[in-house]
N, C-alpha and C positions, 0 to 999 in steps of 0.2 A: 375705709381701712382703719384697725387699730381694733379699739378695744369692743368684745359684743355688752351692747345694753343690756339689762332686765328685762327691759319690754321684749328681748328675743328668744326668753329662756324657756318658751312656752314650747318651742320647734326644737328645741336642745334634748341631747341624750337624757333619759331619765337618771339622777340623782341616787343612786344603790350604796350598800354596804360593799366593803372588801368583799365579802362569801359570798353575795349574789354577783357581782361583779367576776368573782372568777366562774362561776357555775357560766355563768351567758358567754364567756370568752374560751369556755372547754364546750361549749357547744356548737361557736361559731368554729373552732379550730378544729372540729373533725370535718366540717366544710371544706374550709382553706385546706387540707389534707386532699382531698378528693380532688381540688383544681390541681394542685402541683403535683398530685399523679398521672391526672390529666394534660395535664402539660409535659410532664417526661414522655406520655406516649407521642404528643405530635410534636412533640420535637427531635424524638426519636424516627417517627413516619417523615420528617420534612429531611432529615441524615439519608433515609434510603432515596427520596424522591431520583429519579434518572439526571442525568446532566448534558447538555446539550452544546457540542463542540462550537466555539466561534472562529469564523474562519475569515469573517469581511476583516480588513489591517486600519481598523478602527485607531484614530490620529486625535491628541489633544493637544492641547495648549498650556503650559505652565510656565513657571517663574523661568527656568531654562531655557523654553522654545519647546517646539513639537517632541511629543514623547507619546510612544503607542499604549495599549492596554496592558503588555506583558508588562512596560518598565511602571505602571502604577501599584503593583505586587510589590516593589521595592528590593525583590530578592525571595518575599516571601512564596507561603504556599497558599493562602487565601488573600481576598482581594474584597474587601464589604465595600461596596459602591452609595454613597446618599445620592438620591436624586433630589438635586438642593433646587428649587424651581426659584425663577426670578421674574423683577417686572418690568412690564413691557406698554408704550405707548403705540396707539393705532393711527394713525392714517387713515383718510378719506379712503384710498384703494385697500385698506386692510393692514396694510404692511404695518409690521412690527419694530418699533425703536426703541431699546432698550434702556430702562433709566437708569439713577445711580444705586439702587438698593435692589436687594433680593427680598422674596417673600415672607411676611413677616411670622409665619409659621414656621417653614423649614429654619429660619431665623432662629427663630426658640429654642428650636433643637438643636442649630449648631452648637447654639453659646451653654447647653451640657455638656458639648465634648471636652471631655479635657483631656490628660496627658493619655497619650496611648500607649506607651508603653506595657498593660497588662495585656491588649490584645498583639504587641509583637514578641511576646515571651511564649506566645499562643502562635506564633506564623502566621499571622493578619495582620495585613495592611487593610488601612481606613483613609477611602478618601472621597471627598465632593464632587462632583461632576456638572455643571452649571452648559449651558448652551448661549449666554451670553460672553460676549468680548473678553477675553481673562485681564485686560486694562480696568475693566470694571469691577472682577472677583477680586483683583488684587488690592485696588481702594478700598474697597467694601470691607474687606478681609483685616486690613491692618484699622482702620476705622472703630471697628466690631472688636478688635484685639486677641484675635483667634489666631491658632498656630495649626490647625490641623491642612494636609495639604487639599490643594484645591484647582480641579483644574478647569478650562472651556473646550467643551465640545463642538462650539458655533463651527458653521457650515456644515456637520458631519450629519451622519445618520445615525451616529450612537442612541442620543433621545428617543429619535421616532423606533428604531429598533428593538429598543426594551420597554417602549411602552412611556415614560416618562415625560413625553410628548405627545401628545395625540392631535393628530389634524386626517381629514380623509383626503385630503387634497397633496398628501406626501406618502402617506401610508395605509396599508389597511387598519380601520376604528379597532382597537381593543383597548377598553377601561376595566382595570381589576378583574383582568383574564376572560372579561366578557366582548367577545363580536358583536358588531353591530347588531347583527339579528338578534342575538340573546341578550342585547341593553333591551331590543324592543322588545321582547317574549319577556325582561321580568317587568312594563312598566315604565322603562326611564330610556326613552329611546333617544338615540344620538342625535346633538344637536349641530348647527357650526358654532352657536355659541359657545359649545364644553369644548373647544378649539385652544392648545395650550397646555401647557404645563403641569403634568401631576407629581404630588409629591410619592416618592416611594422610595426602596434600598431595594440594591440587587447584590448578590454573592457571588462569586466566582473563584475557579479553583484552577490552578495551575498543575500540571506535569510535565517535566522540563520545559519546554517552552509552547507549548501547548497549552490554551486555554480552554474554561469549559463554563457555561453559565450554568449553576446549581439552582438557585432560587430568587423569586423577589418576592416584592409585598408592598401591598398599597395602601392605603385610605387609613383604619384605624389599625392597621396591622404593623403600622410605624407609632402609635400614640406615647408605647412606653417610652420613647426618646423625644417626648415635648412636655417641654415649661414642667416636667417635677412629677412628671403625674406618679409613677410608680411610690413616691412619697409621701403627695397629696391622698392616695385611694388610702393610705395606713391614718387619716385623720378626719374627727369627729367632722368636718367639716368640708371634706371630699375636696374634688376639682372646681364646687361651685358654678358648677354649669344649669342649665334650665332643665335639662332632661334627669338628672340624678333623685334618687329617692334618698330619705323621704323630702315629699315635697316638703319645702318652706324650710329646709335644713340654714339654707345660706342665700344670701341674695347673688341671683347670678351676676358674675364680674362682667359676663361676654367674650371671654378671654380663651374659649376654645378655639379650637385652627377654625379659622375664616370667621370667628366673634368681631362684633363692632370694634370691640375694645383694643384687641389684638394691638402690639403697635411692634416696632422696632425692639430692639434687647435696650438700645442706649435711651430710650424716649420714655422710659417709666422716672416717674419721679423716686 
């Protein structure tokens, strides 16, 4: 960490004038122009996607006591759910006991949240959804020094419902919208080891009291909400991961979701 050597200026952006410098940055900017076009379209395709009524009287856990899925709207008209995933010890029989800390990726991304006030001037409510003890979320939480609300799902079937849990011994296998059969037809077939916890956000949308699941999203389709990235991609120096071009830019930290490096928000020096 700190300052780059000499000896790394070899893998460094090439050295240019002002007038080359703008030519190669009006070049890459009719690129960037074509993603954020492409990005109004499927973001506009994901607005029309169908919505699908919830009707099980799905029960949580918070600072208050038991509050259902309508009272985490807060009043509002949308509802963005984190599926904040936590850690769990195993037992000889399997069985899961849950330790003091949540996962140190969904972690990452909590500790960007900050004040939400622009999304309820917008009628969205934001809040975490955790399947462990809320005794736990709530150490964890004030620890971390986080305000956004947070509540425990445990014993419910909210997780395995939307997918944010996956075990075949509670529900039918779906990972990133794929059935078992189609984890096995691309490849990556279901194990009992991928048994547990996925991170992902689900939406929901209310009409009078009536709910309605809109959309989620899994795996890298939550990224822009970890450790800076949407800030990190705007620098010479990227996210620093092993996979990024070009090669030899930066030494990888390891610090992508499930990197060695990964730790805690409060465990970095």
């Amino acid at each position: 960490m700190g300052r780059i050597e000499m000896t790394a200026m070899a893998h460094l952006p090439e050295v240019v004038s002002r007038a080359e410098w703008l030519r190669a940055r009006k070049e890459l900017l009719a690129e960037e122009k074509e993603v954020t076009r492409a990005r109004d379209r499927v973001n506009a395709a994901r607005r029309r996607l169908p919505m699908v009524r919830v009707e099980k009287p799905y029960a949580f856990e918070g600072p208050h006591g038991e509050v259902s899925l309508l009272e985490l709207f807060e009043g509002r008209a949308q509802l963005v759910v984190h599926h904040f995933m936590w850690t769990f010890d195993l037992d000889a029989d399997g069985a899961e006991h849950p330790r003091d800390t949540g996962c140190p990726s969904c972690s990452s991304a909590a500790d960007q949240i900050g004040n939400l006030r622009q999304l309820h001037v917008r009628n969205t409510s934001l809040a975490a959804v955790t399947r462990a003890p809320y005794a736990r979320l709530a150490a964890y939480r004030e620890r971390m020094g986080w305000s956004f609300p947070w509540y425990s799902s445990a014993g419910g079937d909210f997780n395995y419902d939307f997918h944010a849990t996956v075990d075949e011994r509670v529900a039918p296998v779906q990972v990133f919208h794929r059935s078992e059969a189609e984890l096995a037809h691309a490849g990556t077939p279901w194990s009992p080891s991928m048994r547990g916890d996925w991170p992902g956000i689900s939406a929901f949308l209310r009409v009078g009291d009536e709910v309605f699941h809109t959309y989620s999203t899994f795996g890298r389709g939550i990224e822009e909400f970890h450790n800076g990235y949407p800030y990190l991609d705007l620098t010479a120096l990227g996210r620093q991961e092993a996979w990024e071009e070009p090669n030899g830019r930066a030494t990888p930290l390891g610090l992508q979701v499930g990197g060695p490096a990964m730790r805690l928000p409060d465990e970095y020096d």
